[in-house]
PQR file with spaces between the fields and no chain letter, atoms N, CA, C, O and H, PARSE charges and radii, in Angstrom:
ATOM       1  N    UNK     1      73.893   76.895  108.344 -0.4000 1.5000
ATOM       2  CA   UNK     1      75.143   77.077  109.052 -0.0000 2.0000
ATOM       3  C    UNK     1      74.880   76.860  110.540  0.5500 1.7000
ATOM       4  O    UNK     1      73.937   77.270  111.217 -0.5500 1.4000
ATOM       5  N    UNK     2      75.778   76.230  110.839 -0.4000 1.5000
ATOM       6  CA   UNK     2      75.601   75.662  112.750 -0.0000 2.0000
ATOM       7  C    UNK     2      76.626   76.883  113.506  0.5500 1.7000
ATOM       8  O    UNK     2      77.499   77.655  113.110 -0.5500 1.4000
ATOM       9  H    UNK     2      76.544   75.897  110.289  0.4000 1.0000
ATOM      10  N    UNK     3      75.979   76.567  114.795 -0.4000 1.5000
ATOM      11  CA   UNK     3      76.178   77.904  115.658 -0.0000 2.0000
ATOM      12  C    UNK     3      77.006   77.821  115.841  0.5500 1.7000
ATOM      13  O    UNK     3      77.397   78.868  116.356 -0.5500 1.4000
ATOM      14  H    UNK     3      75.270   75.940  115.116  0.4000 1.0000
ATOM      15  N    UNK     4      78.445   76.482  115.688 -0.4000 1.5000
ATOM      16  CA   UNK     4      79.674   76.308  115.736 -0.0000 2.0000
ATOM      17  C    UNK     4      80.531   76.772  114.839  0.5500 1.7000
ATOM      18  O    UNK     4      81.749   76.759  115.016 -0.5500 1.4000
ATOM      19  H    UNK     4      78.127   75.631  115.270  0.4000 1.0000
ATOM      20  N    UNK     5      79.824   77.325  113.562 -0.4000 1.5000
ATOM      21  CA   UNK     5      80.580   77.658  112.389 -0.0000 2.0000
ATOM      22  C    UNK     5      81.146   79.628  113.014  0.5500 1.7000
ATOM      23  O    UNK     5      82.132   80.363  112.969 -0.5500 1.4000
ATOM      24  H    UNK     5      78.834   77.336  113.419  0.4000 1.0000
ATOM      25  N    UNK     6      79.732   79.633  113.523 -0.4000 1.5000
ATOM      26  CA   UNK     6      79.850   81.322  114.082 -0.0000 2.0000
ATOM      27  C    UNK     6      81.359   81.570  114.802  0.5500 1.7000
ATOM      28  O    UNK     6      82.134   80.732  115.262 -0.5500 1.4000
ATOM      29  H    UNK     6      78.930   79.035  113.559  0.4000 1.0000
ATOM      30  N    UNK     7      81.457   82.752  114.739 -0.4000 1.5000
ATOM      31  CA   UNK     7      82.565   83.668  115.946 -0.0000 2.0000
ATOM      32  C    UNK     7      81.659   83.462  117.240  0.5500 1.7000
ATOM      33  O    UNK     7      80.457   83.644  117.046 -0.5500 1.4000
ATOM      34  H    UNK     7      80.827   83.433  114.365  0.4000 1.0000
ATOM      35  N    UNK     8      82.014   83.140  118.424 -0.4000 1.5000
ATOM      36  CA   UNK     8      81.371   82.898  119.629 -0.0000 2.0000
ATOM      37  C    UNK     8      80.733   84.419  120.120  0.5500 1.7000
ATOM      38  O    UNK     8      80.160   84.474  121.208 -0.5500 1.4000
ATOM      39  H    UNK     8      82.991   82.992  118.582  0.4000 1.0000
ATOM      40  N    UNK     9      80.837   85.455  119.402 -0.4000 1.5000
ATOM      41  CA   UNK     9      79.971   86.502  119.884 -0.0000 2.0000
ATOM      42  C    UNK     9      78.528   86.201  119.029  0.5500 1.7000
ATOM      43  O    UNK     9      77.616   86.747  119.650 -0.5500 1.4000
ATOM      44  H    UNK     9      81.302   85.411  118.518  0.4000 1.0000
ATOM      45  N    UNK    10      78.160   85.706  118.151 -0.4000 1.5000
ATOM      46  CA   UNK    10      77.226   85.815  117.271 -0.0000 2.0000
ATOM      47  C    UNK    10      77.399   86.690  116.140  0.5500 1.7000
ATOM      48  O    UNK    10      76.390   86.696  115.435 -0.5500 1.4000
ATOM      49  H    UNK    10      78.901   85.262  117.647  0.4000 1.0000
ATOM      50  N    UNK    11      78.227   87.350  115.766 -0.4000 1.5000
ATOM      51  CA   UNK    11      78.492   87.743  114.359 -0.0000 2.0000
ATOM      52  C    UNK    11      78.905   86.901  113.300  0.5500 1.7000
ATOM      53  O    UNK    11      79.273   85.813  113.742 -0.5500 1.4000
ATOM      54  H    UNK    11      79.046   87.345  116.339  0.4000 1.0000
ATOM      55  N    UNK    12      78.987   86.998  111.983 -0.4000 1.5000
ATOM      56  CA   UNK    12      79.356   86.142  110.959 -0.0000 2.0000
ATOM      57  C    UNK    12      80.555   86.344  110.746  0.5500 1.7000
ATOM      58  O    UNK    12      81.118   85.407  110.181 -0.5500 1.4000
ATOM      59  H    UNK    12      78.688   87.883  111.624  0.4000 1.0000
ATOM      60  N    UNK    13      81.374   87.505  111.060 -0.4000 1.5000
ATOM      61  CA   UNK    13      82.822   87.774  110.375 -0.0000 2.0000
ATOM      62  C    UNK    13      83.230   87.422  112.231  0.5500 1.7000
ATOM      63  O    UNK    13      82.477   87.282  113.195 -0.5500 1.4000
ATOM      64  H    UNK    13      80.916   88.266  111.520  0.4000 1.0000
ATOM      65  N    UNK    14      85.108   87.362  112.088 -0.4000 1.5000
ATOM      66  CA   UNK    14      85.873   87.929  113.458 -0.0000 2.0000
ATOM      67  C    UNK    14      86.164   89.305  113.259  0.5500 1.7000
ATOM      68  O    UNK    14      86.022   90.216  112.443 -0.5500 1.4000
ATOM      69  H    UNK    14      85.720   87.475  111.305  0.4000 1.0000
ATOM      70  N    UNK    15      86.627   89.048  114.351 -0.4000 1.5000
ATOM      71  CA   UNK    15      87.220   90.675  114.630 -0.0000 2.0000
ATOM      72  C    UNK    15      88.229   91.424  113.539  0.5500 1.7000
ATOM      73  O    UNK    15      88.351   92.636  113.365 -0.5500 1.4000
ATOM      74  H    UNK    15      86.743   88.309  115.014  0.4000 1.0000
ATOM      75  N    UNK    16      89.128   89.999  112.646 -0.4000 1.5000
ATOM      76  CA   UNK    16      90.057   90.342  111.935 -0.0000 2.0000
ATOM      77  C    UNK    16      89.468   91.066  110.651  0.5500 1.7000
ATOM      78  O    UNK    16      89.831   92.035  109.983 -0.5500 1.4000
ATOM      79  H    UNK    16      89.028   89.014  112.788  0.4000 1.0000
ATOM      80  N    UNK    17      88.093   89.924  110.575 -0.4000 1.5000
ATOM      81  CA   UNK    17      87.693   90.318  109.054 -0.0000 2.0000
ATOM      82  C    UNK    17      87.398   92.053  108.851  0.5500 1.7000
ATOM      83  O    UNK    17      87.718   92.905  108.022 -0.5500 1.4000
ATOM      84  H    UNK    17      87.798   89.137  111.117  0.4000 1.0000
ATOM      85  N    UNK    18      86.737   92.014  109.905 -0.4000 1.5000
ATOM      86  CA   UNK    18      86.079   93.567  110.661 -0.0000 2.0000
ATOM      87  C    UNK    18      87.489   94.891  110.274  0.5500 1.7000
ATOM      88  O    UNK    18      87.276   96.004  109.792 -0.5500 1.4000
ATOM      89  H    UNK    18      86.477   91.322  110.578  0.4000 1.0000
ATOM      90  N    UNK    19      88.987   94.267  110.697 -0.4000 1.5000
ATOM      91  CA   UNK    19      89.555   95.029  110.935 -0.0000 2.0000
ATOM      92  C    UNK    19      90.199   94.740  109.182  0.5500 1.7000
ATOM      93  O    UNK    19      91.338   95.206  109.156 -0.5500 1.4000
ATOM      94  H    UNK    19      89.161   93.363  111.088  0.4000 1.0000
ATOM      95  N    UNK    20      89.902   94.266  108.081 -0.4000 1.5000
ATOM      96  CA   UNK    20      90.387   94.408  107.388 -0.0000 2.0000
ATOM      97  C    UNK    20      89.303   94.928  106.161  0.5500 1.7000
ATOM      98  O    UNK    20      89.601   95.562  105.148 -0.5500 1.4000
ATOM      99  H    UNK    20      88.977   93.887  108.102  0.4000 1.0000
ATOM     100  N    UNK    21      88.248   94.556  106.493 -0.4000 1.5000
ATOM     101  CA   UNK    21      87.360   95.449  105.802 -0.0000 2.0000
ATOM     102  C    UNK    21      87.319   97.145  105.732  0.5500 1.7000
ATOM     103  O    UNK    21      86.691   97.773  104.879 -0.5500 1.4000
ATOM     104  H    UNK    21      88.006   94.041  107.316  0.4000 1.0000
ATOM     105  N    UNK    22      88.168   97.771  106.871 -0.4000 1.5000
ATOM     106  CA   UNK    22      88.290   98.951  107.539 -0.0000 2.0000
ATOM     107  C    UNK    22      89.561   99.271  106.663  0.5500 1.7000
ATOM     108  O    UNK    22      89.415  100.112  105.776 -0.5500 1.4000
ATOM     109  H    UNK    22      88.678   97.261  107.563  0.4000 1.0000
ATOM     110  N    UNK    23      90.820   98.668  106.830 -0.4000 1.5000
ATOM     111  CA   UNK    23      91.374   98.908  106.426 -0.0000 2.0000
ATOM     112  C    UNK    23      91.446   99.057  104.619  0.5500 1.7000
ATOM     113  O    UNK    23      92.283   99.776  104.072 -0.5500 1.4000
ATOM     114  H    UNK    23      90.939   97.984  107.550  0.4000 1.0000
ATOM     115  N    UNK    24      90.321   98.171  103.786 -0.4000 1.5000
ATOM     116  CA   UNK    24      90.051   98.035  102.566 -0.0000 2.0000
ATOM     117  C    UNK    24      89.159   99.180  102.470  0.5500 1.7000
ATOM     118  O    UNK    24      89.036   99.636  101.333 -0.5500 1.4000
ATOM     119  H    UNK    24      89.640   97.587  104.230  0.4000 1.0000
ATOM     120  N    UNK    25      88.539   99.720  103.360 -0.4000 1.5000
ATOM     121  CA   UNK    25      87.437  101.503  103.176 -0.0000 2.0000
ATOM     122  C    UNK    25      88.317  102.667  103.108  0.5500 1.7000
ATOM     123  O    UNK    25      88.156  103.496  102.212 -0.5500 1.4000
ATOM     124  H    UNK    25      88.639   99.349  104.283  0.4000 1.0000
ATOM     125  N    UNK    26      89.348  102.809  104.093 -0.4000 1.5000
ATOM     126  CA   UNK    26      90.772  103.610  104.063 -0.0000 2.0000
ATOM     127  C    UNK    26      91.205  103.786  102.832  0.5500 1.7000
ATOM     128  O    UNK    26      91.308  104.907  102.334 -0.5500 1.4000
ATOM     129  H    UNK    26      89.479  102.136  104.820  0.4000 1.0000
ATOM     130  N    UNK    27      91.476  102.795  102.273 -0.4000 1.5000
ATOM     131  CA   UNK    27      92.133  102.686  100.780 -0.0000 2.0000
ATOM     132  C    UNK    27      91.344  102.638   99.991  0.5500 1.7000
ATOM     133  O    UNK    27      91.875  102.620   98.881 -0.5500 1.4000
ATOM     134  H    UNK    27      91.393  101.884  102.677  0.4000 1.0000
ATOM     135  N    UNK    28      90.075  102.599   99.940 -0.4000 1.5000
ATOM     136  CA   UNK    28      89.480  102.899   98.855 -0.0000 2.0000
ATOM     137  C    UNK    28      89.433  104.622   99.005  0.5500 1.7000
ATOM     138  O    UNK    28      89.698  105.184   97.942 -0.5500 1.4000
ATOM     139  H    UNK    28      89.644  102.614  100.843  0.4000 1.0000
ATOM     140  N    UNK    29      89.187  105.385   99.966 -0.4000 1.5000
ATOM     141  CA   UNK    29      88.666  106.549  100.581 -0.0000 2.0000
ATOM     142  C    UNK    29      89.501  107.162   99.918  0.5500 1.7000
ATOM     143  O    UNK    29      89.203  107.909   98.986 -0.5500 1.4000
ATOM     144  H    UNK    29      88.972  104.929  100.829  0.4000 1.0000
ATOM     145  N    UNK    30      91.110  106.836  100.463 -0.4000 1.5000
ATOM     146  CA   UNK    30      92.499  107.041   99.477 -0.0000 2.0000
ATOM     147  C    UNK    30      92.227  107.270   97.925  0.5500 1.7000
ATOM     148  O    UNK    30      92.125  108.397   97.440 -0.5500 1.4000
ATOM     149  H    UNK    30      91.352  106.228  101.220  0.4000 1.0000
ATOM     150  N    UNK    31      92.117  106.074   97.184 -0.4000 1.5000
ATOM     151  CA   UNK    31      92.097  106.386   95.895 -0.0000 2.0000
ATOM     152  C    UNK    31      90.745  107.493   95.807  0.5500 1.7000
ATOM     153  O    UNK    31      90.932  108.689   95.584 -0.5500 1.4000
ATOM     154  H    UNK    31      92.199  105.158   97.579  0.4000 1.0000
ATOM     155  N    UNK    32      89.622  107.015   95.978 -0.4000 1.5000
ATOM     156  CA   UNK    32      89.283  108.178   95.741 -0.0000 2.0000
ATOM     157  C    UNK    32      89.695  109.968   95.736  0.5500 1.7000
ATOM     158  O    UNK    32      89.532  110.866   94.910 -0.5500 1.4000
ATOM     159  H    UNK    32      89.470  106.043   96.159  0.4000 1.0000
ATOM     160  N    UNK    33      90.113  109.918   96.691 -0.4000 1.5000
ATOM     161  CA   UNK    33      90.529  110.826   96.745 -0.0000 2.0000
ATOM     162  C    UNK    33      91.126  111.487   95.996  0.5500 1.7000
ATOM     163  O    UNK    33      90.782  112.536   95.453 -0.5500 1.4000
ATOM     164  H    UNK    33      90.246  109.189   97.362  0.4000 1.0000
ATOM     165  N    UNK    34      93.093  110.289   95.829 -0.4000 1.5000
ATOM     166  CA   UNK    34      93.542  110.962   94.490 -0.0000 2.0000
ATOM     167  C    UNK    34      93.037  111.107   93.108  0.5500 1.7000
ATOM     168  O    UNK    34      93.561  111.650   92.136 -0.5500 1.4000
ATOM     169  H    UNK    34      93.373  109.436   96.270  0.4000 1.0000
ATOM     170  N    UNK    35      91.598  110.337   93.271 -0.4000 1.5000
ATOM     171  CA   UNK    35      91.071  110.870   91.920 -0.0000 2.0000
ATOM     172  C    UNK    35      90.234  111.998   91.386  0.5500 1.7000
ATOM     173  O    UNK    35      89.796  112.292   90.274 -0.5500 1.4000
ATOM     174  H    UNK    35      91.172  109.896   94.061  0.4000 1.0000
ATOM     175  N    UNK    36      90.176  112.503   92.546 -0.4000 1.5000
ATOM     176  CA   UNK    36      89.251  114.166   92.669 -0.0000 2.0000
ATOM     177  C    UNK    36      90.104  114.918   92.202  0.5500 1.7000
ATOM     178  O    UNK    36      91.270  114.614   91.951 -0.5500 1.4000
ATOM     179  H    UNK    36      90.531  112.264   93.450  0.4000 1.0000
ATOM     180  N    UNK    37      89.355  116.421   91.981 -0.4000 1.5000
ATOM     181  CA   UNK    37      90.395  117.195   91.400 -0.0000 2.0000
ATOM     182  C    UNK    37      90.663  117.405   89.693  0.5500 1.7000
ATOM     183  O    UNK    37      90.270  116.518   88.935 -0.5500 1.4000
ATOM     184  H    UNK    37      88.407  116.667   92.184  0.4000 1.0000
ATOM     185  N    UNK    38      91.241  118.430   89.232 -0.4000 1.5000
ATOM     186  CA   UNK    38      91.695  118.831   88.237 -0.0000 2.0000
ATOM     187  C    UNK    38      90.376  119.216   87.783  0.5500 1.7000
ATOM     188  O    UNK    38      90.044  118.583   86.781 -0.5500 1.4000
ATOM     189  H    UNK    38      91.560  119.151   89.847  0.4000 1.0000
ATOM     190  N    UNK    39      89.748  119.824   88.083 -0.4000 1.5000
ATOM     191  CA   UNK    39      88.456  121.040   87.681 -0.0000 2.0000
ATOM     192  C    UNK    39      89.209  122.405   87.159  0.5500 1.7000
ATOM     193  O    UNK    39      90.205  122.923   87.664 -0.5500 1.4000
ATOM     194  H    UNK    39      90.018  120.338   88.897  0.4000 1.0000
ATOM     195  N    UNK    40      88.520  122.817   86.094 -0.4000 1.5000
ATOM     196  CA   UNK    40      89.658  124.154   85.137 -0.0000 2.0000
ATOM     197  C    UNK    40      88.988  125.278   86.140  0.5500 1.7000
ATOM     198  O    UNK    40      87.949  124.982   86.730 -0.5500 1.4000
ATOM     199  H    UNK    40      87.711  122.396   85.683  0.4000 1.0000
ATOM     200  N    UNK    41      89.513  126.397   86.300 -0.4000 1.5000
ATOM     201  CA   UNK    41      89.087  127.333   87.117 -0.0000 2.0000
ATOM     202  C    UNK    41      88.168  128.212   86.498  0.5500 1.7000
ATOM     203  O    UNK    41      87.707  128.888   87.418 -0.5500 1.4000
ATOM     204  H    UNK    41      90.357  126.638   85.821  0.4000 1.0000
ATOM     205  N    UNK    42      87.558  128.631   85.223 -0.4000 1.5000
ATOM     206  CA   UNK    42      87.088  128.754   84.455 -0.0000 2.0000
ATOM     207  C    UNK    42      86.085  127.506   83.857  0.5500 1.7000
ATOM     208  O    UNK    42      86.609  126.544   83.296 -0.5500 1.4000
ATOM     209  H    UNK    42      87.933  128.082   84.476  0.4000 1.0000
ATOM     210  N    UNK    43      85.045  127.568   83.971 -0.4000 1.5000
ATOM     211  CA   UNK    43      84.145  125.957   83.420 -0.0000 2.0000
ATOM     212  C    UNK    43      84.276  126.211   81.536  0.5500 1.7000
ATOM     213  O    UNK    43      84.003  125.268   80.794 -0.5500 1.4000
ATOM     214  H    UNK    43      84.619  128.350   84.427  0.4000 1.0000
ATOM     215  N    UNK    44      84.658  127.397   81.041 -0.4000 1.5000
ATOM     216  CA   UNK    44      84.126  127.589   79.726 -0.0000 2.0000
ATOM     217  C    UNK    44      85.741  126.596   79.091  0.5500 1.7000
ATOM     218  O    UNK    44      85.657  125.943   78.050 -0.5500 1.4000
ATOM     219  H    UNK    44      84.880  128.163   81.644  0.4000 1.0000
ATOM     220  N    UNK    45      86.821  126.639   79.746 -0.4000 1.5000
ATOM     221  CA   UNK    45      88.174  126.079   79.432 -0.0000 2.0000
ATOM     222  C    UNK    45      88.371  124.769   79.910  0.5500 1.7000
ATOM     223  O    UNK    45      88.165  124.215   80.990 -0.5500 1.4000
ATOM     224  H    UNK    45      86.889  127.169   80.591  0.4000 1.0000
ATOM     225  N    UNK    46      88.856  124.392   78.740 -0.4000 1.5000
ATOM     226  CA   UNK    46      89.386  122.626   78.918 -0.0000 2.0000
ATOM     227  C    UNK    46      90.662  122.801   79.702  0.5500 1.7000
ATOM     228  O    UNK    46      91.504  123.603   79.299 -0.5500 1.4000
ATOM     229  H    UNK    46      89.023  124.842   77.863  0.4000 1.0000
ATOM     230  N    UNK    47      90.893  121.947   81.030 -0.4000 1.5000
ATOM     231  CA   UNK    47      91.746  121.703   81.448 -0.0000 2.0000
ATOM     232  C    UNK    47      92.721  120.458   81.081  0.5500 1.7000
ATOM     233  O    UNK    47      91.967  119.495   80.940 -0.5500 1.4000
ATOM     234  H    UNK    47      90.209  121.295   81.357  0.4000 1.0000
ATOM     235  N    UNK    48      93.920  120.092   80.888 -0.4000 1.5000
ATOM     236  CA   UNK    48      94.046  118.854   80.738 -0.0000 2.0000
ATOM     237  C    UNK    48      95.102  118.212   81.997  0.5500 1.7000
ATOM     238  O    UNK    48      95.829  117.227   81.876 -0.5500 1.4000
ATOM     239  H    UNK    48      94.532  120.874   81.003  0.4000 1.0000
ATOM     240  N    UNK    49      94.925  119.193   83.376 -0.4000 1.5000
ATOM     241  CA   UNK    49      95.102  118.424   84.480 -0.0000 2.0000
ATOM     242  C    UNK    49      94.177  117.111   85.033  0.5500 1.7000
ATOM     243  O    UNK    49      94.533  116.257   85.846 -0.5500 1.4000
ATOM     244  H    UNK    49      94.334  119.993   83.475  0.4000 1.0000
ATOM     245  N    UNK    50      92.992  117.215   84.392 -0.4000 1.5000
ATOM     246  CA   UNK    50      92.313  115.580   84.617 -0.0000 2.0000
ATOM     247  C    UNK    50      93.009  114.297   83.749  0.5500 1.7000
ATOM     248  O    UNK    50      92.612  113.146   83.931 -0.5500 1.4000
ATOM     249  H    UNK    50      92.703  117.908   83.731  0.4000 1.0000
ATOM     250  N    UNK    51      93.907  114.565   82.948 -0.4000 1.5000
ATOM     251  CA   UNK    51      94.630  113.643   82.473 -0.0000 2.0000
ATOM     252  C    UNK    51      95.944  113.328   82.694  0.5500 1.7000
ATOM     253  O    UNK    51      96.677  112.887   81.809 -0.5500 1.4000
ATOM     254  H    UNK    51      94.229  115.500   82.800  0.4000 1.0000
ATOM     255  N    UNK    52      96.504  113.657   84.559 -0.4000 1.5000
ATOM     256  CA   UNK    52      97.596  113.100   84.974 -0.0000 2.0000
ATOM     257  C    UNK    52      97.249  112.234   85.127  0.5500 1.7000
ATOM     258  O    UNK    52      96.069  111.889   85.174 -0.5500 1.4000
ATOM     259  H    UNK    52      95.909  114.015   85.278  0.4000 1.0000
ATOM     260  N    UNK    53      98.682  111.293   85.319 -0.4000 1.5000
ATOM     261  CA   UNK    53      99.419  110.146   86.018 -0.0000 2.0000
ATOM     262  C    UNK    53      98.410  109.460   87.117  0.5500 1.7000
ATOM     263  O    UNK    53      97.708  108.449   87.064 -0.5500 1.4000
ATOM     264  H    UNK    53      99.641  111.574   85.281  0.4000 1.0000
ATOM     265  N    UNK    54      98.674  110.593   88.288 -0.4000 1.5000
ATOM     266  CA   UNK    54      97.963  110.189   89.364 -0.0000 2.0000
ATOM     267  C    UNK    54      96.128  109.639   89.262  0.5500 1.7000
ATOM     268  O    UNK    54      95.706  108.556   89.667 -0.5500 1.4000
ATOM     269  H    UNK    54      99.244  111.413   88.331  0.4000 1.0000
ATOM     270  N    UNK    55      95.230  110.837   88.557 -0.4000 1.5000
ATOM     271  CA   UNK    55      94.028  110.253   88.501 -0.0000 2.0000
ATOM     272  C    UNK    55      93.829  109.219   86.945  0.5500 1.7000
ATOM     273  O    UNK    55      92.761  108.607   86.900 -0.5500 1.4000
ATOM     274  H    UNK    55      95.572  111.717   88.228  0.4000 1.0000
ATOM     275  N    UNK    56      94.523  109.079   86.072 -0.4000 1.5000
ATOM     276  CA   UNK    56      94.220  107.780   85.078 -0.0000 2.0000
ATOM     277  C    UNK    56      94.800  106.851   85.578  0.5500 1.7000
ATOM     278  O    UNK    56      94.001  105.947   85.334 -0.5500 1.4000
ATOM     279  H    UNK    56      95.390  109.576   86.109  0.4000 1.0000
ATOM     280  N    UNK    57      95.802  106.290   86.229 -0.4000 1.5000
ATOM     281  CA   UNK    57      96.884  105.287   86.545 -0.0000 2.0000
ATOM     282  C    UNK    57      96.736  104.549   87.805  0.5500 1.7000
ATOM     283  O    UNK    57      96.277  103.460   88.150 -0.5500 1.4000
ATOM     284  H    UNK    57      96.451  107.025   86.427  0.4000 1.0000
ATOM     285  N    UNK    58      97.347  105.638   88.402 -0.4000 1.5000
ATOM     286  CA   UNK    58      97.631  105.099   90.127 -0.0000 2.0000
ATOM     287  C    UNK    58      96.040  105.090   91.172  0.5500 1.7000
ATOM     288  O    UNK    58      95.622  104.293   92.012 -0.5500 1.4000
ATOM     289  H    UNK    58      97.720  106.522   88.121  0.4000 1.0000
ATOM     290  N    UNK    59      95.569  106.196   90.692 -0.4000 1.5000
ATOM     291  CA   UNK    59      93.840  106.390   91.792 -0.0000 2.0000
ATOM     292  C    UNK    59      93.118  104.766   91.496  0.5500 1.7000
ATOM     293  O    UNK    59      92.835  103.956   92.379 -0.5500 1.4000
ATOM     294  H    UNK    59      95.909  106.843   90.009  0.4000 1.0000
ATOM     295  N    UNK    60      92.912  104.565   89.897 -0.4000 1.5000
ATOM     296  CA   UNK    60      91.637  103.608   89.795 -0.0000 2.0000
ATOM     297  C    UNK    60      93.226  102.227   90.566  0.5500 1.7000
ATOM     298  O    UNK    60      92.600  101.513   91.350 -0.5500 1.4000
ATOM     299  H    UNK    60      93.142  105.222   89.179  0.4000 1.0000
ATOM     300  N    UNK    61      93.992  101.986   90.571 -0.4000 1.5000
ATOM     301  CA   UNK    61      94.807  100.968   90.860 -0.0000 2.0000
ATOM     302  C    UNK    61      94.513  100.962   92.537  0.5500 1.7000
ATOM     303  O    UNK    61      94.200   99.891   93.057 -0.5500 1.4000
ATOM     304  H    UNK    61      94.500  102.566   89.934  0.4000 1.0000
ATOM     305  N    UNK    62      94.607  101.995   93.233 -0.4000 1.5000
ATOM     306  CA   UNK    62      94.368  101.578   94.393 -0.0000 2.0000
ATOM     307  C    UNK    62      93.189  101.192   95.247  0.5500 1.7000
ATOM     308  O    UNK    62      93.076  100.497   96.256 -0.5500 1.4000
ATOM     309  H    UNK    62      94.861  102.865   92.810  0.4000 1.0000
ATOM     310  N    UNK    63      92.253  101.959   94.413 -0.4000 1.5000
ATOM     311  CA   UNK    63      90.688  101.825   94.541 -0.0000 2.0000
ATOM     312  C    UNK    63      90.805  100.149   94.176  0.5500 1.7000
ATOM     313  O    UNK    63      90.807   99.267   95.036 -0.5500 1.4000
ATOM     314  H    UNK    63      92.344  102.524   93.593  0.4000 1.0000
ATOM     315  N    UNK    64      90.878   99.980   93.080 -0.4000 1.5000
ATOM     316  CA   UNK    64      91.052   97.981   92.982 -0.0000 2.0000
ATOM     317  C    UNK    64      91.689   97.423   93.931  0.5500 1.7000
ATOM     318  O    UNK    64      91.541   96.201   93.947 -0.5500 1.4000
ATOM     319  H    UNK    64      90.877  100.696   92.382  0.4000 1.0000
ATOM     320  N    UNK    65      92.363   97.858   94.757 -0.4000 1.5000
ATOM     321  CA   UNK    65      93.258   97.133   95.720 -0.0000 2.0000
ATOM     322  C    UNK    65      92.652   97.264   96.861  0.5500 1.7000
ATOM     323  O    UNK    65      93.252   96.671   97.758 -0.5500 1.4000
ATOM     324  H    UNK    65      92.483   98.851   94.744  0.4000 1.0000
ATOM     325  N    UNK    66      91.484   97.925   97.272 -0.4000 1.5000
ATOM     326  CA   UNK    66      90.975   98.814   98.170 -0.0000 2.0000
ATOM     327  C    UNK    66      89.903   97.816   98.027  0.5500 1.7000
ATOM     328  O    UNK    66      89.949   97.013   98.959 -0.5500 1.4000
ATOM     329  H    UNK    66      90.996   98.407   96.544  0.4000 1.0000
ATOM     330  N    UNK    67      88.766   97.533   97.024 -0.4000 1.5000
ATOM     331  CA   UNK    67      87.811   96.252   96.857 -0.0000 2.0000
ATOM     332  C    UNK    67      88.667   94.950   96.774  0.5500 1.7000
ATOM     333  O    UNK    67      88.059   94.044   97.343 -0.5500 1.4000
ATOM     334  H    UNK    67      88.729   98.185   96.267  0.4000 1.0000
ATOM     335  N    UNK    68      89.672   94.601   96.347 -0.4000 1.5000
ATOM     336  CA   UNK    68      90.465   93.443   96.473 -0.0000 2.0000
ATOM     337  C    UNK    68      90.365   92.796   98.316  0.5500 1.7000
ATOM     338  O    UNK    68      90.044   91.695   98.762 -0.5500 1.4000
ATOM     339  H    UNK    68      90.167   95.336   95.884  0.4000 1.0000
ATOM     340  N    UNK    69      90.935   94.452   99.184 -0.4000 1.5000
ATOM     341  CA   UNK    69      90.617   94.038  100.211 -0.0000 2.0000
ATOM     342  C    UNK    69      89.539   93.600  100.899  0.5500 1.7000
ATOM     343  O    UNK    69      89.407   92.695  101.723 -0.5500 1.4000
ATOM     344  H    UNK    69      91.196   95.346   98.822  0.4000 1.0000
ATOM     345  N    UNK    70      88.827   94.344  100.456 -0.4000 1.5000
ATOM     346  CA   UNK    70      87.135   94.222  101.115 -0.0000 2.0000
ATOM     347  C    UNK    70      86.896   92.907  100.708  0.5500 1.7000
ATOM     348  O    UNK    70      86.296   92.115  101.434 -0.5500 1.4000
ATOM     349  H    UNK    70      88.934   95.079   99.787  0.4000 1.0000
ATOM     350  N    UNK    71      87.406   92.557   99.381 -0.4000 1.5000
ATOM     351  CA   UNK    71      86.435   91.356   99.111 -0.0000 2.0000
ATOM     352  C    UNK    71      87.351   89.783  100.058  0.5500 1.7000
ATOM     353  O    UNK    71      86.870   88.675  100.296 -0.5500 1.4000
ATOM     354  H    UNK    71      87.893   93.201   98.791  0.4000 1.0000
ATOM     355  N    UNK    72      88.569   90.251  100.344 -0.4000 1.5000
ATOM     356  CA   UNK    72      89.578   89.298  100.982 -0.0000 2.0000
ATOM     357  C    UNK    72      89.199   88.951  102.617  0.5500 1.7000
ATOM     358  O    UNK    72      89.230   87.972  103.362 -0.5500 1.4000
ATOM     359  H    UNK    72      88.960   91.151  100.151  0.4000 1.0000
ATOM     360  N    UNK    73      88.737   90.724  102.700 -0.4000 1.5000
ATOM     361  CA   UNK    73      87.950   90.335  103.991 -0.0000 2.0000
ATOM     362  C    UNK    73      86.749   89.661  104.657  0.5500 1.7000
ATOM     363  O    UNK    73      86.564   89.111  105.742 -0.5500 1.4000
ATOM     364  H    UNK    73      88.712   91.519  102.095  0.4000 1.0000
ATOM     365  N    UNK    74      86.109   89.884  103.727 -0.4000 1.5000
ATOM     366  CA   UNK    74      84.651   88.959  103.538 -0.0000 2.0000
ATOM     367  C    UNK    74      84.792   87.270  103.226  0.5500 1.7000
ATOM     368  O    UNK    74      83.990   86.494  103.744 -0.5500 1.4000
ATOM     369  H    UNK    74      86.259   90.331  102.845  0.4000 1.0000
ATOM     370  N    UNK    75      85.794   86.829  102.409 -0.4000 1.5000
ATOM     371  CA   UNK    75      86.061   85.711  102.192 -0.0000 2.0000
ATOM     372  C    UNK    75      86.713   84.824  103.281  0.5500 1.7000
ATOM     373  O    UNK    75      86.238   83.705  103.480 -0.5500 1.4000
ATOM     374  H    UNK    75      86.445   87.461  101.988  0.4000 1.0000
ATOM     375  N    UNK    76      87.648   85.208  103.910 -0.4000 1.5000
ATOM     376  CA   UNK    76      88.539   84.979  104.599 -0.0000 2.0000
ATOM     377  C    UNK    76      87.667   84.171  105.938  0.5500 1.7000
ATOM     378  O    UNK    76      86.834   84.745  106.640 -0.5500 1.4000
ATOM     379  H    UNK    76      88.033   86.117  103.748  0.4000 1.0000
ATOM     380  N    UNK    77      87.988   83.049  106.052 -0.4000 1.5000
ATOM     381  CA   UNK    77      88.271   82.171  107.455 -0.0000 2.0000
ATOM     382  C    UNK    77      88.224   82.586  108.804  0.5500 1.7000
ATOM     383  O    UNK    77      88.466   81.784  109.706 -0.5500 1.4000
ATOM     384  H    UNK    77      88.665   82.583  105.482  0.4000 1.0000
């Protein structure tokens, strides 16, 4: 790769990629998040709050959208 291909600071990404990789850590940080949780208060009892909506459905969906970004950012021009 020629030194013309570079961002004129010497990094490999711009500033944009930078700022969208950030924004793809946010949203992953996010889903994670909503996927924590639903621990029974008692360890000897099955809870079946680990089997909402939010952590089977929507958490792993945004977490994918969250590496979708990262990987959009890395690719990207």
């Amino acid at each position: 790769m020629s030194a013309s291909q570079n961002s004129p600071d010497g990094f490999a990404l711009k500033q944009t990629n930078y700022q969208w990789m950030v924004i793809g850590i946010v949203i992953l940080i996010v889903g994670y998040l909503l996927m924590s949780g639903g621990a029974a208060e008692d360890p000897t009892e099955f809870s079946e709050e680990i089997f909402s909506t939010r952590r089977i459905t929507i958490a792993p969906i945004i977490v994918l959208l969250g590496y979708g970004t990262i990987f959009y950012a890395i690719l990207k021009r």
